[in-house]
mmCIF file of the N, C-alpha and C atoms, coordinates in Angstrom:
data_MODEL
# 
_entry.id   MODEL 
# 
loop_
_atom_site.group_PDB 
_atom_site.id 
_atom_site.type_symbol 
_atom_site.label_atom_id 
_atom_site.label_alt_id 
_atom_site.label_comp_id 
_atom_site.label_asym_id 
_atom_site.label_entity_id 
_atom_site.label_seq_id 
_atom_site.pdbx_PDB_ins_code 
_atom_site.Cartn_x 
_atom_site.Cartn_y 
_atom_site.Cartn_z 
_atom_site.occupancy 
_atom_site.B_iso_or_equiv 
_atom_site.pdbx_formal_charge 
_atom_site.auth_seq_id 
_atom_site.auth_comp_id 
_atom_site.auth_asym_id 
_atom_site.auth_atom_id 
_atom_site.pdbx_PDB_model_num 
ATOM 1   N N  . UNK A 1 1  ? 83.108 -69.392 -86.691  1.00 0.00 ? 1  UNK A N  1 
ATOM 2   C CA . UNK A 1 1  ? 82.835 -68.365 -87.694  1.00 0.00 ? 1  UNK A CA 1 
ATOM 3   C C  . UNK A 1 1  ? 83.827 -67.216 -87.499  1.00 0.00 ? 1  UNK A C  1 
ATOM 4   N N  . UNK A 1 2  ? 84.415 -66.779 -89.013  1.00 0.00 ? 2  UNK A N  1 
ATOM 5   C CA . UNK A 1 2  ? 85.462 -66.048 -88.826  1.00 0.00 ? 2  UNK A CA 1 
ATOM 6   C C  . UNK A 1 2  ? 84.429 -64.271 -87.811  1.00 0.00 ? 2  UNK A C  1 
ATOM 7   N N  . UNK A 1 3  ? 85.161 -63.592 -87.230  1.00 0.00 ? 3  UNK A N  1 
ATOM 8   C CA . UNK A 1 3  ? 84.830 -62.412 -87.131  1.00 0.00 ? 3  UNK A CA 1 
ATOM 9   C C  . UNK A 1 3  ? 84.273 -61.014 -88.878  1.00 0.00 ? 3  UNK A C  1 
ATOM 10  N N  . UNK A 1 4  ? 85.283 -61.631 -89.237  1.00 0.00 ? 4  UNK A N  1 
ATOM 11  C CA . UNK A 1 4  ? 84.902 -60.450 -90.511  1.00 0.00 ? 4  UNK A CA 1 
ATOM 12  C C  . UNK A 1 4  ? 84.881 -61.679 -91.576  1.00 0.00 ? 4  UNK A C  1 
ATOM 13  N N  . UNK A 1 5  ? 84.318 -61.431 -92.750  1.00 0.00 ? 5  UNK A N  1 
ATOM 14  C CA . UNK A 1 5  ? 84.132 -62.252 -93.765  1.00 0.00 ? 5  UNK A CA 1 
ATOM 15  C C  . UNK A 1 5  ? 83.889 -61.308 -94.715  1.00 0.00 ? 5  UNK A C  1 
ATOM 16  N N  . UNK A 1 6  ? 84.339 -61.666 -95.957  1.00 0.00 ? 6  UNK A N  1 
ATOM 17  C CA . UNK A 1 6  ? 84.227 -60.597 -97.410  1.00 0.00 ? 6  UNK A CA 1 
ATOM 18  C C  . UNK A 1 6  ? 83.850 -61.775 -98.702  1.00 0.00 ? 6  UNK A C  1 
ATOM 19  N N  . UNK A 1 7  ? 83.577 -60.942 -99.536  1.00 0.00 ? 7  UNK A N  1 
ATOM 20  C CA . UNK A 1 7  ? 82.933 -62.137 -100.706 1.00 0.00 ? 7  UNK A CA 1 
ATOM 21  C C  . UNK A 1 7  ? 83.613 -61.783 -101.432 1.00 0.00 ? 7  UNK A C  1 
ATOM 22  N N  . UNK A 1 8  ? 85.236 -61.121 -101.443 1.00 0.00 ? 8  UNK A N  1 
ATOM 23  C CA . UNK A 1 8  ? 86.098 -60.813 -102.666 1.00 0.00 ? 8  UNK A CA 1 
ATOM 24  C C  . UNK A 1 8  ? 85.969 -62.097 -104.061 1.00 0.00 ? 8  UNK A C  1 
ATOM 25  N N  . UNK A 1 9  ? 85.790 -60.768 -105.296 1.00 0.00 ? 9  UNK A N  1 
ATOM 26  C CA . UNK A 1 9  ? 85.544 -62.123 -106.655 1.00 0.00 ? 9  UNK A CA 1 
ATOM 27  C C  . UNK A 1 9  ? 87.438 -62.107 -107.076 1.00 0.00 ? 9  UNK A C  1 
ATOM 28  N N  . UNK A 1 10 ? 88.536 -61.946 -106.285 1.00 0.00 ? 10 UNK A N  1 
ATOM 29  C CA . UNK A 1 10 ? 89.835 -62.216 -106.441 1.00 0.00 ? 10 UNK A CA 1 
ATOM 30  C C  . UNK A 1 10 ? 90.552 -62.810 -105.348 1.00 0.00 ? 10 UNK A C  1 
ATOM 31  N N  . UNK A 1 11 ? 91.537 -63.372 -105.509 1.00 0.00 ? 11 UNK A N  1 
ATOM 32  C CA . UNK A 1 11 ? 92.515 -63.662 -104.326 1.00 0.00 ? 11 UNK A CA 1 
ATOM 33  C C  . UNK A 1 11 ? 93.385 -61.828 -104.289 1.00 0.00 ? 11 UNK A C  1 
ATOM 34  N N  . UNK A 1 12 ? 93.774 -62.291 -102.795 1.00 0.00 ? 12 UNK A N  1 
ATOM 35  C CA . UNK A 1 12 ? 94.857 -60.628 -102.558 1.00 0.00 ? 12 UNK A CA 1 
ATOM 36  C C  . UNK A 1 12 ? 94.400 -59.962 -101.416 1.00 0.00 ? 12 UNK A C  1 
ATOM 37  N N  . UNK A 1 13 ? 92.798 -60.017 -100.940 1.00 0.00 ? 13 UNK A N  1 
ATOM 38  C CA . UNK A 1 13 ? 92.582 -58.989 -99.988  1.00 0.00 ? 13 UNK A CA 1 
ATOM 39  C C  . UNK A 1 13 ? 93.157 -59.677 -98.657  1.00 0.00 ? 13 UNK A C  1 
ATOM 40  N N  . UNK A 1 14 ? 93.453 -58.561 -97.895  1.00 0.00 ? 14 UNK A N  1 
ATOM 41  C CA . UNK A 1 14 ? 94.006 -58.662 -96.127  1.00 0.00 ? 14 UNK A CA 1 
ATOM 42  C C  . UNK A 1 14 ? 93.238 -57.890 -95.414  1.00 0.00 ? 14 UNK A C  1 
ATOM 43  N N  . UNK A 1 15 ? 92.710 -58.450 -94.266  1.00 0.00 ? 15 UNK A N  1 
ATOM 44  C CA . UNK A 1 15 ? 91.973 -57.438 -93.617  1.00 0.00 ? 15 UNK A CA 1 
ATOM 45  C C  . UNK A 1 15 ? 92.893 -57.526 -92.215  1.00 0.00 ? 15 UNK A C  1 
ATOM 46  N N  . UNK A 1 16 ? 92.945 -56.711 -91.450  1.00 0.00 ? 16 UNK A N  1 
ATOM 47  C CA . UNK A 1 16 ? 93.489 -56.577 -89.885  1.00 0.00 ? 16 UNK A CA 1 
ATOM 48  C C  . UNK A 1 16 ? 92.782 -55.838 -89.367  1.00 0.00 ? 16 UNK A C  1 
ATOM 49  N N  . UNK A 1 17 ? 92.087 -55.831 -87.863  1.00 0.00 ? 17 UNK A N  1 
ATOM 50  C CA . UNK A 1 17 ? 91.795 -54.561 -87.121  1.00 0.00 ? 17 UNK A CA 1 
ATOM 51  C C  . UNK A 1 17 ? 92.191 -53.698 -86.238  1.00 0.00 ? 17 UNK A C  1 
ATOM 52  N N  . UNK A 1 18 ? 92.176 -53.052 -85.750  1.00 0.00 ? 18 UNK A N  1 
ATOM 53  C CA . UNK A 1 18 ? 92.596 -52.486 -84.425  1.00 0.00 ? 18 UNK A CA 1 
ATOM 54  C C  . UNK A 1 18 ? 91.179 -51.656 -83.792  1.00 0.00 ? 18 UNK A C  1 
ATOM 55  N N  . UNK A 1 19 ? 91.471 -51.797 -82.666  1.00 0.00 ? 19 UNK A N  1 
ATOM 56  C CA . UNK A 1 19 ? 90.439 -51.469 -81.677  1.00 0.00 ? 19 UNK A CA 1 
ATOM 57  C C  . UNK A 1 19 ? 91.103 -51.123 -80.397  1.00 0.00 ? 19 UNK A C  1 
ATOM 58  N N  . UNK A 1 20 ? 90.333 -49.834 -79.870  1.00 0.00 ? 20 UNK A N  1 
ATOM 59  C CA . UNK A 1 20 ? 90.968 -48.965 -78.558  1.00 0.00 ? 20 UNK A CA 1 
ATOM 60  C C  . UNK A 1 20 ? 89.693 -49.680 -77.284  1.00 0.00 ? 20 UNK A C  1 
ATOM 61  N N  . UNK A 1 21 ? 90.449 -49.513 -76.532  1.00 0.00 ? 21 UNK A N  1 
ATOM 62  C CA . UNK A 1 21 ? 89.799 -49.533 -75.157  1.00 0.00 ? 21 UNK A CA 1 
ATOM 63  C C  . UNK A 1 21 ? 88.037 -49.215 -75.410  1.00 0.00 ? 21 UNK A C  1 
ATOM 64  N N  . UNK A 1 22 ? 87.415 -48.263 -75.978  1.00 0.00 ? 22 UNK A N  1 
ATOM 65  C CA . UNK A 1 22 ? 86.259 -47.777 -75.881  1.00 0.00 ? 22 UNK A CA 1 
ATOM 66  C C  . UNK A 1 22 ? 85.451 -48.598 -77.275  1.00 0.00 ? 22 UNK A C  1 
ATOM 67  N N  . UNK A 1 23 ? 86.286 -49.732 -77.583  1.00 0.00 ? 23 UNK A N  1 
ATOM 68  C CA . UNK A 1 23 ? 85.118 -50.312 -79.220  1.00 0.00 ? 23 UNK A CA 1 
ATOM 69  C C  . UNK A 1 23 ? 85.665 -49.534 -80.013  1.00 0.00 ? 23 UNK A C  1 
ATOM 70  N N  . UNK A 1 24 ? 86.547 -48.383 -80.493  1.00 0.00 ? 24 UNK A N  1 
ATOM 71  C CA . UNK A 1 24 ? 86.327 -47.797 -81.761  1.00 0.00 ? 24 UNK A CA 1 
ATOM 72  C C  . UNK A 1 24 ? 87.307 -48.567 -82.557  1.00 0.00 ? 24 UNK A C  1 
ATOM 73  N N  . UNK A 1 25 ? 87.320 -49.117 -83.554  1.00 0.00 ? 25 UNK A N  1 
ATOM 74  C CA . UNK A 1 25 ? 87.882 -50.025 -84.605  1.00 0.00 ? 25 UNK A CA 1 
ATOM 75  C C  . UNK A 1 25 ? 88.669 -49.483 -85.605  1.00 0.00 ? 25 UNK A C  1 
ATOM 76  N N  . UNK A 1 26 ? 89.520 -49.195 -86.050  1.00 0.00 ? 26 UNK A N  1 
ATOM 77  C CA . UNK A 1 26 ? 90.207 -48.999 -87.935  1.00 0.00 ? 26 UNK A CA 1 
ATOM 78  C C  . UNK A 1 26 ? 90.093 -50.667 -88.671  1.00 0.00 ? 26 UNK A C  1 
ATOM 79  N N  . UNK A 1 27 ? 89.656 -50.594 -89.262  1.00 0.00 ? 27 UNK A N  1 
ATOM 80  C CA . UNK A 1 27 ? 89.789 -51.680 -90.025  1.00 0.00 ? 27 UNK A CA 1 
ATOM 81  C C  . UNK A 1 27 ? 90.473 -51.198 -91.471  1.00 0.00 ? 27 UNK A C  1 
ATOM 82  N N  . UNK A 1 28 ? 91.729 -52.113 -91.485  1.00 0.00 ? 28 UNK A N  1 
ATOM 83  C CA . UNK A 1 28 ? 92.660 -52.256 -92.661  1.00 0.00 ? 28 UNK A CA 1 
ATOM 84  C C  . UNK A 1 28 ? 92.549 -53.407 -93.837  1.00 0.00 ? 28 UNK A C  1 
ATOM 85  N N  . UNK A 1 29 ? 92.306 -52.614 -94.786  1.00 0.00 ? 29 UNK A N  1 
ATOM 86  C CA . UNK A 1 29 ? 92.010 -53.452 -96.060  1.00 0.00 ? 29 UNK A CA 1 
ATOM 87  C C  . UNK A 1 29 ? 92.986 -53.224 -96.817  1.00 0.00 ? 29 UNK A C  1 
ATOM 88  N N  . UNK A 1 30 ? 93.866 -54.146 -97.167  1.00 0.00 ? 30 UNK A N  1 
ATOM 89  C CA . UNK A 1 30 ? 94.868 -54.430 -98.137  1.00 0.00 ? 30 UNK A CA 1 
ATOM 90  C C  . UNK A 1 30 ? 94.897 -55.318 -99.550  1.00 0.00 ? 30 UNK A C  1 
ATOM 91  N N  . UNK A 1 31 ? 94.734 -54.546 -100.699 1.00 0.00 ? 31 UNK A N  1 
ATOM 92  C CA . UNK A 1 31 ? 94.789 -55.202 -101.898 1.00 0.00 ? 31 UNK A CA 1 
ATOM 93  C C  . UNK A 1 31 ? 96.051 -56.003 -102.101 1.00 0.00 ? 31 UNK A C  1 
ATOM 94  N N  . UNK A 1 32 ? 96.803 -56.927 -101.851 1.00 0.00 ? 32 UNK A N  1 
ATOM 95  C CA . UNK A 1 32 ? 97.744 -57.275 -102.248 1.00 0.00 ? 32 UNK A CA 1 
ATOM 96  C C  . UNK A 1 32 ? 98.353 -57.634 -103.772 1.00 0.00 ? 32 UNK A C  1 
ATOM 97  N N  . UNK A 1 33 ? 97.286 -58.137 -104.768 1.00 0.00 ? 33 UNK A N  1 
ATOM 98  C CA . UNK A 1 33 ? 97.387 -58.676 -105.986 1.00 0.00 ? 33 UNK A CA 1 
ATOM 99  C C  . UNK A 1 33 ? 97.311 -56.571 -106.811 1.00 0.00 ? 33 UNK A C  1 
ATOM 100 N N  . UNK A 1 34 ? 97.738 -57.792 -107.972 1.00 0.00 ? 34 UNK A N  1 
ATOM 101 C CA . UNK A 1 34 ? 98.159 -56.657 -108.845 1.00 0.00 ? 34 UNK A CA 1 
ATOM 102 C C  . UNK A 1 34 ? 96.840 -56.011 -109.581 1.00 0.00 ? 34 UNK A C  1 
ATOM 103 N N  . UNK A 1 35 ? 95.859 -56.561 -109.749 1.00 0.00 ? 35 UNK A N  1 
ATOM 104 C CA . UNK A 1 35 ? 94.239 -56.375 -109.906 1.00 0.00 ? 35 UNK A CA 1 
ATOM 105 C C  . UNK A 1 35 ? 93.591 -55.595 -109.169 1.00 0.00 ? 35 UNK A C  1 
ATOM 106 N N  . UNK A 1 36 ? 92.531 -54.824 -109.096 1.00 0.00 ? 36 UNK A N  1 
ATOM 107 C CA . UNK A 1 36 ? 91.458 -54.015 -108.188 1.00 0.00 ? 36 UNK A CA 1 
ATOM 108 C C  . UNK A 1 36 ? 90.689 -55.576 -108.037 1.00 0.00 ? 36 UNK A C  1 
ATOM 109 N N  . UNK A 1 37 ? 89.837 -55.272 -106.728 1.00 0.00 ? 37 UNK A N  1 
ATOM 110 C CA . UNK A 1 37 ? 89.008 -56.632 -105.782 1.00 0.00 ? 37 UNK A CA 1 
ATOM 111 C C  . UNK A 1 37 ? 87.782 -55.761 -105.506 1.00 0.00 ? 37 UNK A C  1 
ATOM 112 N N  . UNK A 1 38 ? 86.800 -56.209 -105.792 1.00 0.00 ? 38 UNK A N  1 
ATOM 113 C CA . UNK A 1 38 ? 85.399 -55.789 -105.342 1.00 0.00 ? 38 UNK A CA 1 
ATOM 114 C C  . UNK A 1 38 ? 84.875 -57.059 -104.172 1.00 0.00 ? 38 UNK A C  1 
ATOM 115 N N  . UNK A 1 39 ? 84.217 -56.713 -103.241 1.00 0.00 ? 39 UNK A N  1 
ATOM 116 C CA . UNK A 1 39 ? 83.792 -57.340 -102.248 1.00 0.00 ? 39 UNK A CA 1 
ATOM 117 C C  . UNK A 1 39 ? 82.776 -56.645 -101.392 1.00 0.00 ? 39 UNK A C  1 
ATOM 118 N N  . UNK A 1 40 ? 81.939 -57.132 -100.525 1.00 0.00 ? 40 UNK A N  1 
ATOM 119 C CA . UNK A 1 40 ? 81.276 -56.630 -99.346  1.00 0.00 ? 40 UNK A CA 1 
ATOM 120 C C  . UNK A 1 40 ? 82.037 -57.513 -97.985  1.00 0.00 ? 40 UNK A C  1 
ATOM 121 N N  . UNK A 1 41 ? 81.463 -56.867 -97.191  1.00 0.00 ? 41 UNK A N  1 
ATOM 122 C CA . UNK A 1 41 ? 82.022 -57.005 -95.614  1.00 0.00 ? 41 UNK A CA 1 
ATOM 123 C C  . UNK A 1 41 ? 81.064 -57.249 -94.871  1.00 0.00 ? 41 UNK A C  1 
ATOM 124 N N  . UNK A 1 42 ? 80.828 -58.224 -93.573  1.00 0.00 ? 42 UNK A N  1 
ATOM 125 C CA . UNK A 1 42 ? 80.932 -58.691 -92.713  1.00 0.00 ? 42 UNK A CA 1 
ATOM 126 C C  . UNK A 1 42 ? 81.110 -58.974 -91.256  1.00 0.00 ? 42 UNK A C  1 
ATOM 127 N N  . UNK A 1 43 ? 80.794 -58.129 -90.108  1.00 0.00 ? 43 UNK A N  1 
ATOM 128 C CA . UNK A 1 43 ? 81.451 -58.315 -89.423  1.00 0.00 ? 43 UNK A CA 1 
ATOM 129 C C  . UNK A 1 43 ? 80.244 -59.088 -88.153  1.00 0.00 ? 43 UNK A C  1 
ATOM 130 N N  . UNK A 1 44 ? 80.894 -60.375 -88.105  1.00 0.00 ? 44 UNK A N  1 
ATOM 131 C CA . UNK A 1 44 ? 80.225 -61.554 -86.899  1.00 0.00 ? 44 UNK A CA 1 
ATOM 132 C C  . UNK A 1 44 ? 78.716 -61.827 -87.597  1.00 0.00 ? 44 UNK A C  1 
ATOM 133 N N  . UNK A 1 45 ? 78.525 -61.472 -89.227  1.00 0.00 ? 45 UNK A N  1 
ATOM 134 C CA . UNK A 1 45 ? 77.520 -62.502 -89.903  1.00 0.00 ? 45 UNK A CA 1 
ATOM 135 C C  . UNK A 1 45 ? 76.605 -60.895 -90.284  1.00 0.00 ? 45 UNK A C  1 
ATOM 136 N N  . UNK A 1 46 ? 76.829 -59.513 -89.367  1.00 0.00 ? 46 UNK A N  1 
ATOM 137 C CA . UNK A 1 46 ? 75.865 -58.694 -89.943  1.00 0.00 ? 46 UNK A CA 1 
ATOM 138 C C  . UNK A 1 46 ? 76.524 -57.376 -90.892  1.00 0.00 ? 46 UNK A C  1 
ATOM 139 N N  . UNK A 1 47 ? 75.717 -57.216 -92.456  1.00 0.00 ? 47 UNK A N  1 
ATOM 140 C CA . UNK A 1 47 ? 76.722 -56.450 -93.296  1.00 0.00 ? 47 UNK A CA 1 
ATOM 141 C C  . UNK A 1 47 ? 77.278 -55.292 -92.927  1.00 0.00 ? 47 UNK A C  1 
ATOM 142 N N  . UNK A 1 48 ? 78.423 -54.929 -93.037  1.00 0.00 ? 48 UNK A N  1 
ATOM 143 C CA . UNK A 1 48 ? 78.871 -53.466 -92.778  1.00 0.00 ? 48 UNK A CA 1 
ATOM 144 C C  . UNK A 1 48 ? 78.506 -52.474 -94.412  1.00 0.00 ? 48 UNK A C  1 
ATOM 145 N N  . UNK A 1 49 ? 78.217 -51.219 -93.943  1.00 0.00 ? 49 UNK A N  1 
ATOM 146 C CA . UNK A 1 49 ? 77.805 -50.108 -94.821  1.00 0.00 ? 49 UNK A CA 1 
ATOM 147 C C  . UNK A 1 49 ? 76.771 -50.840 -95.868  1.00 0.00 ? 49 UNK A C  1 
ATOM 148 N N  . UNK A 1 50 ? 76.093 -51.456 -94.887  1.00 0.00 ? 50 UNK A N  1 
ATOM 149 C CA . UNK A 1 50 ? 73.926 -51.779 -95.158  1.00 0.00 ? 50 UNK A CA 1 
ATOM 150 C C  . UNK A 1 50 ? 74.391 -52.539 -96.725  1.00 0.00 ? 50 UNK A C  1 
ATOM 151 N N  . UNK A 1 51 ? 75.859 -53.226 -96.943  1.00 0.00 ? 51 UNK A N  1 
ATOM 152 C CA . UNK A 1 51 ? 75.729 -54.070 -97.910  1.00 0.00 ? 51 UNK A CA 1 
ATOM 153 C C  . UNK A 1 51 ? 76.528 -53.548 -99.341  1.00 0.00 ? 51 UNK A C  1 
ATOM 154 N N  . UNK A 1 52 ? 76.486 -52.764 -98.901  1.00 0.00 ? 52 UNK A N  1 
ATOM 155 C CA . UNK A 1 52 ? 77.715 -52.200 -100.226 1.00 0.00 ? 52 UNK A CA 1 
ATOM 156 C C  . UNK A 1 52 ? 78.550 -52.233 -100.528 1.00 0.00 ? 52 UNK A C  1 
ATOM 157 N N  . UNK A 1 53 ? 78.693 -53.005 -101.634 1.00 0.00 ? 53 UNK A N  1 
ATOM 158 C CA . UNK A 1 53 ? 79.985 -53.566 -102.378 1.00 0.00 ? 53 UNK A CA 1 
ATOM 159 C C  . UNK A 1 53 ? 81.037 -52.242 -102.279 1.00 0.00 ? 53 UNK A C  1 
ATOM 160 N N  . UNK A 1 54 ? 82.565 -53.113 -102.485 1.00 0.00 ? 54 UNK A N  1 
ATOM 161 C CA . UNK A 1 54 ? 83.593 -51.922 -101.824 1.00 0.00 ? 54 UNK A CA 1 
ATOM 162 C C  . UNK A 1 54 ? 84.353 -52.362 -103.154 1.00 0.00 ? 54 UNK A C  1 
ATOM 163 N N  . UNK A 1 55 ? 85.171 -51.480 -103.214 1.00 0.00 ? 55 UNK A N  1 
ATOM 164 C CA . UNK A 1 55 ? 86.612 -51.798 -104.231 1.00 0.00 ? 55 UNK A CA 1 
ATOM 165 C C  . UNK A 1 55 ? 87.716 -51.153 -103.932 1.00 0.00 ? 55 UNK A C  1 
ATOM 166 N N  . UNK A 1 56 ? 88.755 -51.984 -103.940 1.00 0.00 ? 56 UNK A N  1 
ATOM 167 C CA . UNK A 1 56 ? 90.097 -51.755 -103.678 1.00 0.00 ? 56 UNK A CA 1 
ATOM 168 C C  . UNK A 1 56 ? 90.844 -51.885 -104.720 1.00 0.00 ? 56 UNK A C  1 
ATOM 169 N N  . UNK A 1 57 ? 91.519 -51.379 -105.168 1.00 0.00 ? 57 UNK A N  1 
ATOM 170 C CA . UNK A 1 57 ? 92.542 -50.912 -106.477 1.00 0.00 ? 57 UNK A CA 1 
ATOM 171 C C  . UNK A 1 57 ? 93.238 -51.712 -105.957 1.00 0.00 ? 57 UNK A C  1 
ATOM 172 N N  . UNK A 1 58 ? 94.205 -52.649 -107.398 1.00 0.00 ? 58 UNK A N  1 
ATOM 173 C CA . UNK A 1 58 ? 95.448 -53.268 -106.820 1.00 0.00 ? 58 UNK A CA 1 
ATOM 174 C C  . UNK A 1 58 ? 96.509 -52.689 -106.486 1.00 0.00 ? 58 UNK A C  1 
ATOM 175 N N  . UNK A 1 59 ? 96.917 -53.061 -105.434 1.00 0.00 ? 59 UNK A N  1 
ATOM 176 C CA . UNK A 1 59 ? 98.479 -52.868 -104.655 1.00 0.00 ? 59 UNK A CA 1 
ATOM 177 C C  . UNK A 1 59 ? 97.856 -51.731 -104.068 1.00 0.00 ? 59 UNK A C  1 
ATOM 178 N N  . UNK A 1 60 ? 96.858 -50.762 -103.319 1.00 0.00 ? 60 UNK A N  1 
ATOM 179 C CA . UNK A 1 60 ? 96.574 -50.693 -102.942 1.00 0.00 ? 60 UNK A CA 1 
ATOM 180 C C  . UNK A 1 60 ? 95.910 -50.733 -101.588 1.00 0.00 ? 60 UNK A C  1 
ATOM 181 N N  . UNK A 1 61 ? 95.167 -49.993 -100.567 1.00 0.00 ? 61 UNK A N  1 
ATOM 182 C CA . UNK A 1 61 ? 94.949 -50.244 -99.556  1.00 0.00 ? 61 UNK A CA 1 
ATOM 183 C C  . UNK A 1 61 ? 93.648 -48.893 -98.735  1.00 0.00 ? 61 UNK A C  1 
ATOM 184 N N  . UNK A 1 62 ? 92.726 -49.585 -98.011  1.00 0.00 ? 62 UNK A N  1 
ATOM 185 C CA . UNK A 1 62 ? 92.023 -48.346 -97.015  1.00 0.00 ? 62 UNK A CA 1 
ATOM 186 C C  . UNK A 1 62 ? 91.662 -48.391 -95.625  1.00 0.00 ? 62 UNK A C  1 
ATOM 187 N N  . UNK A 1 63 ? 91.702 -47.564 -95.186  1.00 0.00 ? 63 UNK A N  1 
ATOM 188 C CA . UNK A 1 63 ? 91.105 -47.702 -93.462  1.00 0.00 ? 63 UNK A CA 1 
ATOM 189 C C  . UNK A 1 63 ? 89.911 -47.463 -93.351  1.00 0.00 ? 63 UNK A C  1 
ATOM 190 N N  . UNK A 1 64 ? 88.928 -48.083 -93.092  1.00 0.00 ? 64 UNK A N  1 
ATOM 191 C CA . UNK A 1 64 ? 87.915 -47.757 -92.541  1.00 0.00 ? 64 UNK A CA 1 
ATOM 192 C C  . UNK A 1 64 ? 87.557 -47.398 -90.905  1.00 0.00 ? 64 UNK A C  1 
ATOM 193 N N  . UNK A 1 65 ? 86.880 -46.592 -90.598  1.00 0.00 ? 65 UNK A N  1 
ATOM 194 C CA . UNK A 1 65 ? 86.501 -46.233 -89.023  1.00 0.00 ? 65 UNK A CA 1 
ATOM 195 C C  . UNK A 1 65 ? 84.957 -46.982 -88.954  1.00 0.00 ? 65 UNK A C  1 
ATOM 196 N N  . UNK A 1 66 ? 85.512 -48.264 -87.707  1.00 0.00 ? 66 UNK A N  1 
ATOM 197 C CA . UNK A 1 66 ? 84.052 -48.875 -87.810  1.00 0.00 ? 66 UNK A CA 1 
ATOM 198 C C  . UNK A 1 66 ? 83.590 -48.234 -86.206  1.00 0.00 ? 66 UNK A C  1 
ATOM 199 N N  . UNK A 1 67 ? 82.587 -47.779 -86.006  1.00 0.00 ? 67 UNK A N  1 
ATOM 200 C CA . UNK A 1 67 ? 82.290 -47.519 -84.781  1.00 0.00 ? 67 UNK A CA 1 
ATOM 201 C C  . UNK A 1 67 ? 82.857 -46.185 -83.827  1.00 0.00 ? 67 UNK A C  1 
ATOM 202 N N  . UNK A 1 68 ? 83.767 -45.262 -84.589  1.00 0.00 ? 68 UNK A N  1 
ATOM 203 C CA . UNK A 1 68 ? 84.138 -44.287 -84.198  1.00 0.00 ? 68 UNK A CA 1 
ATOM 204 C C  . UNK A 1 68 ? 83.562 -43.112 -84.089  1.00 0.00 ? 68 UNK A C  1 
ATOM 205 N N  . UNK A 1 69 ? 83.468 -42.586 -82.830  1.00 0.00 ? 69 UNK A N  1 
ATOM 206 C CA . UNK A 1 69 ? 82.916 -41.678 -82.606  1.00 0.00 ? 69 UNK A CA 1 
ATOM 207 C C  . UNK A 1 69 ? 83.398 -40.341 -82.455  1.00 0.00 ? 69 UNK A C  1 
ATOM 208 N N  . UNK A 1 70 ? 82.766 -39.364 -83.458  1.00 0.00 ? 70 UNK A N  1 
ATOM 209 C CA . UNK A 1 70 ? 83.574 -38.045 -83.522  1.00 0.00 ? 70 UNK A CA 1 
ATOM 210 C C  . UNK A 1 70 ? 83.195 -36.752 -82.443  1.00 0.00 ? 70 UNK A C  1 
ATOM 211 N N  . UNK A 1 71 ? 84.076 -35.710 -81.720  1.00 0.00 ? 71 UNK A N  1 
ATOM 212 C CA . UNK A 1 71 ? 83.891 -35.095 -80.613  1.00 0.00 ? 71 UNK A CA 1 
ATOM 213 C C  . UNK A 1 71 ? 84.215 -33.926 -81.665  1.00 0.00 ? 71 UNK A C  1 
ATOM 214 N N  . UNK A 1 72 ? 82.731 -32.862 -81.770  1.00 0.00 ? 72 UNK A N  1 
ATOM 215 C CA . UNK A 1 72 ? 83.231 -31.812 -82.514  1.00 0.00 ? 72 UNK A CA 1 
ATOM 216 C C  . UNK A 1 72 ? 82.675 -30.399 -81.663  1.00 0.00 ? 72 UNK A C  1 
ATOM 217 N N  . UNK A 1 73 ? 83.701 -29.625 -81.915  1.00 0.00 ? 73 UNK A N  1 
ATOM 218 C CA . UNK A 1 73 ? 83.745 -28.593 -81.019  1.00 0.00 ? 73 UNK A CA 1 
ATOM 219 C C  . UNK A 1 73 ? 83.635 -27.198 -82.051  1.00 0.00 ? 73 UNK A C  1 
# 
């Protein structure tokens, strides 16, 4: 089973992650096609943001912060 999985209704999306030493994640979503892509996300079978469909504009792109934790002073 892939790690992340999306239910895009287009071909085009790219996902990549990055992750630091401590778990905190960016996850990169890339529209590649010339179309906007609606989809939900996935990550190891449980939904990210409790299931809410996302959209990415074509040619386009976003970062999400999965698990990052903010230090505010």
């Amino acid at each position: 089973m892939p790690r992340w999985r999306n239910d895009a209704d287009a071909p085009g999306l790219v996902l990549a992650s990055a992750v630091d030493p401590a778990w905190q994640r960016l996850l990169h979503l890339l529209n590649v096609a010339p179309s906007g892509v609606a989809f939900t996300l996935a990550h190891r079978g449980e939904p990210l943001l409790a299931g809410r469909r996302i959209r990415v504009d074509g040619r386009t792109g976003l970062m999400l912060p999965v698990g990052v934790r903010l230090t505010l002073t």
